[in-house]
C-alpha positions as CSV (number, residue, x, y, z in Angstrom):
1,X,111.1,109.4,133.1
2,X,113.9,111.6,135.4
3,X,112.6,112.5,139.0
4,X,112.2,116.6,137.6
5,X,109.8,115.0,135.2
6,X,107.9,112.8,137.7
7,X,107.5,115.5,140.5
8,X,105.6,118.1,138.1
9,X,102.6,115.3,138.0
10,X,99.5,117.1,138.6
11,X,98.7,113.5,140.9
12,X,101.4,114.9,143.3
13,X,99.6,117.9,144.3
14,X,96.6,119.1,146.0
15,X,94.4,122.5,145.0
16,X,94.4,125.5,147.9
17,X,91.5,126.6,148.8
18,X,92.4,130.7,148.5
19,X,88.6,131.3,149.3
20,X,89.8,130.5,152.6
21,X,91.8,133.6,153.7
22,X,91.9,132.9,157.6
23,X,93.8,129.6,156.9
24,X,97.7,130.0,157.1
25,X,98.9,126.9,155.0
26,X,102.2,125.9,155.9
27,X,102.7,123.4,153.1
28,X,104.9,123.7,150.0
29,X,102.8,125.6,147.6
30,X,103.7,126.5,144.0
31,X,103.0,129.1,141.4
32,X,99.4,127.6,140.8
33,X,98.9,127.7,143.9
34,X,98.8,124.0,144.3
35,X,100.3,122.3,147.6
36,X,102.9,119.8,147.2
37,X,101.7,116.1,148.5
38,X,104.6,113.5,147.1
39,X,108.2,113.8,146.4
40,X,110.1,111.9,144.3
41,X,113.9,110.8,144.5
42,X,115.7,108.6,142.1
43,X,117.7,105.8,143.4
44,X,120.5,103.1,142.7
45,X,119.9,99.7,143.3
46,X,123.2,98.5,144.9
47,X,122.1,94.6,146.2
48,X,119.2,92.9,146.1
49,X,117.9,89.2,146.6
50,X,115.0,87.5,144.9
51,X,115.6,83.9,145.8
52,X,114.4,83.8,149.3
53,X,111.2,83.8,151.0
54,X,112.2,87.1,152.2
55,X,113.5,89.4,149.9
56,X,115.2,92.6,150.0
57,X,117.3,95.3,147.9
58,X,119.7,97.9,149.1
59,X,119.6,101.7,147.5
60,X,121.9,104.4,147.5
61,X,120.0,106.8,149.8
62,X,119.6,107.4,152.8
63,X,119.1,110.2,155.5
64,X,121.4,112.4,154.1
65,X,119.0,112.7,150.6
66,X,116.2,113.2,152.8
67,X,115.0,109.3,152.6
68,X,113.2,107.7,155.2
69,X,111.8,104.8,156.4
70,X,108.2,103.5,155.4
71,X,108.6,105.6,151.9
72,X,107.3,103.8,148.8
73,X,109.5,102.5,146.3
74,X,108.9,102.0,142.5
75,X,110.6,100.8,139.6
76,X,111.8,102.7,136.7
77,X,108.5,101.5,134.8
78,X,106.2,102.7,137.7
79,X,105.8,99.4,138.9
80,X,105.6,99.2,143.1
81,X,108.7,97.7,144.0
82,X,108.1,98.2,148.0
83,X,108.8,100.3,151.1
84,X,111.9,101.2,152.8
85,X,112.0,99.5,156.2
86,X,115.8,100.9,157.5
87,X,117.4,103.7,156.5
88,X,120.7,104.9,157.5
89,X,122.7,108.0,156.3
90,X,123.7,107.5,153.1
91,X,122.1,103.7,152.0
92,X,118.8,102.1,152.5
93,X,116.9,98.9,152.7
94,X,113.8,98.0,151.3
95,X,111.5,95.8,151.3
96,X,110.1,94.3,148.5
97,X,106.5,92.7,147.7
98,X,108.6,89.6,147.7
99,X,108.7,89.1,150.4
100,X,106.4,86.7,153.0
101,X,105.6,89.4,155.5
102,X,105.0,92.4,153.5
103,X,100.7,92.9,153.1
104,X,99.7,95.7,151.2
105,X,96.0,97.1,150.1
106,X,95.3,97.7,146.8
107,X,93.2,98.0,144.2
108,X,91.2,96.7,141.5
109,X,90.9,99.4,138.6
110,X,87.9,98.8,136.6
111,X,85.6,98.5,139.7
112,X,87.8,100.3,142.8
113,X,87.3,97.1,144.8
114,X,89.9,96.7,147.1
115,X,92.0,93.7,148.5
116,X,95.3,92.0,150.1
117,X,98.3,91.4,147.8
118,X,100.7,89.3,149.2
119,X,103.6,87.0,148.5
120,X,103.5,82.9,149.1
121,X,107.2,82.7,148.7
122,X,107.4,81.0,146.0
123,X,107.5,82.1,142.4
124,X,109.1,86.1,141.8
125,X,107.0,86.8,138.9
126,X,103.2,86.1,140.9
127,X,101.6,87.7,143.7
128,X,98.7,86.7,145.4
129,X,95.5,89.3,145.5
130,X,92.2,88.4,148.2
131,X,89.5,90.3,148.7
132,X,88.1,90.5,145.6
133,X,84.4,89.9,145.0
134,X,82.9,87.6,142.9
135,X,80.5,90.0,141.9
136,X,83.5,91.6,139.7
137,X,83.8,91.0,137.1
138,X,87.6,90.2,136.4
139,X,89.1,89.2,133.7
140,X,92.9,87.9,132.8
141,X,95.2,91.5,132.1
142,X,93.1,93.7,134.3
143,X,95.1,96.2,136.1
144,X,95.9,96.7,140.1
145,X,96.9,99.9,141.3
146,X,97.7,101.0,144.7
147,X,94.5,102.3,146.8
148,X,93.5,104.6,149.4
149,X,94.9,103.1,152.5
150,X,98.3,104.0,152.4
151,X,100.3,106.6,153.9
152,X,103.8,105.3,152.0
153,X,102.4,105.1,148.3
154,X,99.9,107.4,146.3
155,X,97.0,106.0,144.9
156,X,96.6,104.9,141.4
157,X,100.2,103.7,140.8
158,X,100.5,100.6,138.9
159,X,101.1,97.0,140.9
160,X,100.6,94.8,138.3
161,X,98.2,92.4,136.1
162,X,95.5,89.7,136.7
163,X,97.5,86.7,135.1
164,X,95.2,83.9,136.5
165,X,91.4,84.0,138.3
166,X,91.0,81.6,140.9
167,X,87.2,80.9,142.3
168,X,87.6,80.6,146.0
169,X,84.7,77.8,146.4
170,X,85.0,78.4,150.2
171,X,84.4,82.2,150.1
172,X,82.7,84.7,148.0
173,X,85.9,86.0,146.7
174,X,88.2,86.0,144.3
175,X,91.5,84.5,144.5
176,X,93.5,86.8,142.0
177,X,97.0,85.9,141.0
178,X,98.7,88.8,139.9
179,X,102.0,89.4,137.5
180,X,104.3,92.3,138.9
181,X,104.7,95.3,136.6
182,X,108.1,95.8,138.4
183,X,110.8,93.4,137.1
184,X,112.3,92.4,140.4
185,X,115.6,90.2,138.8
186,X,116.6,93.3,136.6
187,X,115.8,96.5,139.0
188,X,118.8,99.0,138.7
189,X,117.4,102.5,139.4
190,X,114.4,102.8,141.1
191,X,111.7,106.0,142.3
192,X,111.5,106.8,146.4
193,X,108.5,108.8,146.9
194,X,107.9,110.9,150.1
195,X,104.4,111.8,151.1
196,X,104.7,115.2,152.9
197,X,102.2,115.1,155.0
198,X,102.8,111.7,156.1
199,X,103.9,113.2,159.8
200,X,100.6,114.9,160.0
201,X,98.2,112.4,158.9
202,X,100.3,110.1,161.3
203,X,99.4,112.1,164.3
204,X,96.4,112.6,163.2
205,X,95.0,108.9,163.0
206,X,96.9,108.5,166.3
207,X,95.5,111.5,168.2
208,X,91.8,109.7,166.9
209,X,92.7,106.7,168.3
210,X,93.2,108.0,171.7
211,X,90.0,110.2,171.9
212,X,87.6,107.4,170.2
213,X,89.2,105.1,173.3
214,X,89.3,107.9,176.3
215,X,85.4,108.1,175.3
216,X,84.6,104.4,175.2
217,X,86.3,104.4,178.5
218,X,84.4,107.1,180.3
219,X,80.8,105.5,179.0
């Protein structure tokens, strides 16, 4: 699948209201009338590292192609691959979920419970997913998607797979390893998708913050 393809998704957009008449929208509409939320951008790996603890790849866009930092990055499969963490004119660096820092929420698809997916550092083909209840019921090939909680990825893209369930004895949650649908040693063109309101929503949660504390502080 070309980026064209991709970008006519019905998943990218978002239905206008026309009932509302006194509302100026100032977002990218189409002919039926939907308003643009993602924007995808195909991409040429140029480096990237899977050996480390800390692992990154190197793209062919940059500012110039209208890429940016924090945007999501998937494979040419749909798998996540990661998020772009600098991005200069024309190249870009991303980092991947191999990587010891990088914490993402996502999501378990059969029951919409969601959870931590993270990387121990040591084997490229298995993540780590907490957060998971044991009152799932989860089973070996179950799918994780990305959730809710993110302004870098939309929701409902794949992740990966439950390869093994671990009982946490300590806890009353799973311990969920998880098998990457993106093939990190073989990635050569990838997907870098732009939410278009992610400037908005930004401000928004920020502007939220503020107000919540300015009242706590006047109590």
């Amino acid at each position: 699948m070309n980026d064209s393809l991709i970008n006519l998704m019905n998943a990218n957009f978002v239905q206008i209201d026309t009932n509302a008449i006194l509302v100026h929208d100032t977002a990218s509409v189409d002919t039926s009338g939907k308003a643009r939320r993602y924007l995808w951008r195909t991409a040429q790996v140029l480096y990237a590292t899977v050996n480390s603890d800390k692992n990154y790849l190197q793209i062919n866009r940059g500012t110039s192609s209208g890429v940016g930092s924090d945007m999501g990055v998937f494979s040419s499969n749909g798998g996540l691959v990661g998020k772009i963490v600098n991005a200069g004119k024309d190249f870009s660096e991303v980092m991947t979920l191999l990587h010891v820092m990088n914490k993402l929420s996502v999501q378990l698809k059969k029951t919409g419970n969601s959870g931590i997916i993270s990387w121990d550092g040591k084997t490229p083909t298995e993540l780590t997913l907490n957060g998971i209840p044991k009152t799932d019921s989860v089973r070996v090939g179950d799918t994780i998607l990305t959730g809710n909680y993110s302004l870098s990825f939309p929701p409902g893209k794949m992740v990966g797979t439950v390869s093994r369930v671990l009982k946490d004895e300590a806890t009353n949650f799973f311990i969920l390893k998880i098998k990457p649908a993106a093939n990190f040693g073989s990635l050569q063109q990838v997907f870098v998708v732009e939410n278009l309101n992610y400037a908005a929503l930004q401000q928004l949660g920020e502007e939220t913050g503020r107000k919540v504390e300015a009242k706590s502080g006047n109590k």
